[in-house]
Residue, then its C-alpha position, 0 to 999 in steps of 0.5 A: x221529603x228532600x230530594x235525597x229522600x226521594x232518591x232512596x225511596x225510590x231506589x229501594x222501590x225499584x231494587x225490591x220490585x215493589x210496585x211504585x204507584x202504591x208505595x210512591x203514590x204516583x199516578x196510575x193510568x188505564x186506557x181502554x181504546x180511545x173513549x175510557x180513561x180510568x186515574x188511580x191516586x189522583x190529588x183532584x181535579x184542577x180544572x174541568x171542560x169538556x174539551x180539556x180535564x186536569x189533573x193533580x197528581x203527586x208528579x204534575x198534572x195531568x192534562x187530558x185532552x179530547x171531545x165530550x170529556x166528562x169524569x163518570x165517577x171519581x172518589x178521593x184516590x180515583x177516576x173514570x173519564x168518558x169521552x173521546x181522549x185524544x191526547x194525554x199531557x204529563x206537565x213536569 
C-alpha cells in the first residue's frame, strides 16, 4: 500500500472514529503494573532473552525491556509477557 493509501485509510479511520488497531492493524498494548504486558496484533517475535523481547509489528518492533521477561503465552495475533517490565521502546 503507497503512503498515499495509507494517508486516507487512516483519515477515513480516524473521521469515522473507527477503532485503528482492529481495521489498520496496529499494535495494541495493555499494562497491568509493572509485571504483566499483554500485545495484541503482533507479527512475531524477533528476538527473545530474559532481559529484552522484541517484537514485530505493523509499525516497527517493539522492544520490551526488564527482568525475568518470559511470553506466557501467545497465538498468531497476541501475546502475554510475565516479568518486571521496566521500559518499552517503539523503534520507528
Amino acid at each position: 500500500m503507497s503512503t498515499q493509501n495509507k494517508n486516507v485509510t487512516e483519515n477515513l479511520v480516524n473521521a469515522l472514529e473507527l477503532p485503528k488497531d482492529v481495521l489498520l492493524g496496529l499494535p495494541l498494548l495493555s499494562v497491568c503494573g509493572n509485571s504483566e504486558l499483554h500485545i495484541d496484533n503482533h507479527l512475531g517475535i524477533l528476538s527473545y532473552q530474559p532481559e529484552a523481547i522484541v517484537v514485530k509489528t505493523k509499525r516497527g518492533p517493539i522492544r520490551i525491556e526488564g527482568e525475568h521477561l518470559v511470553i506466557d503465552w501467545y497465538t498468531r495475533d497476541d501475546m502475554h509477557i510475565l516479568g518486571q517490565v521496566k521500559n518499552i521502546c517503539f523503534w520507528t
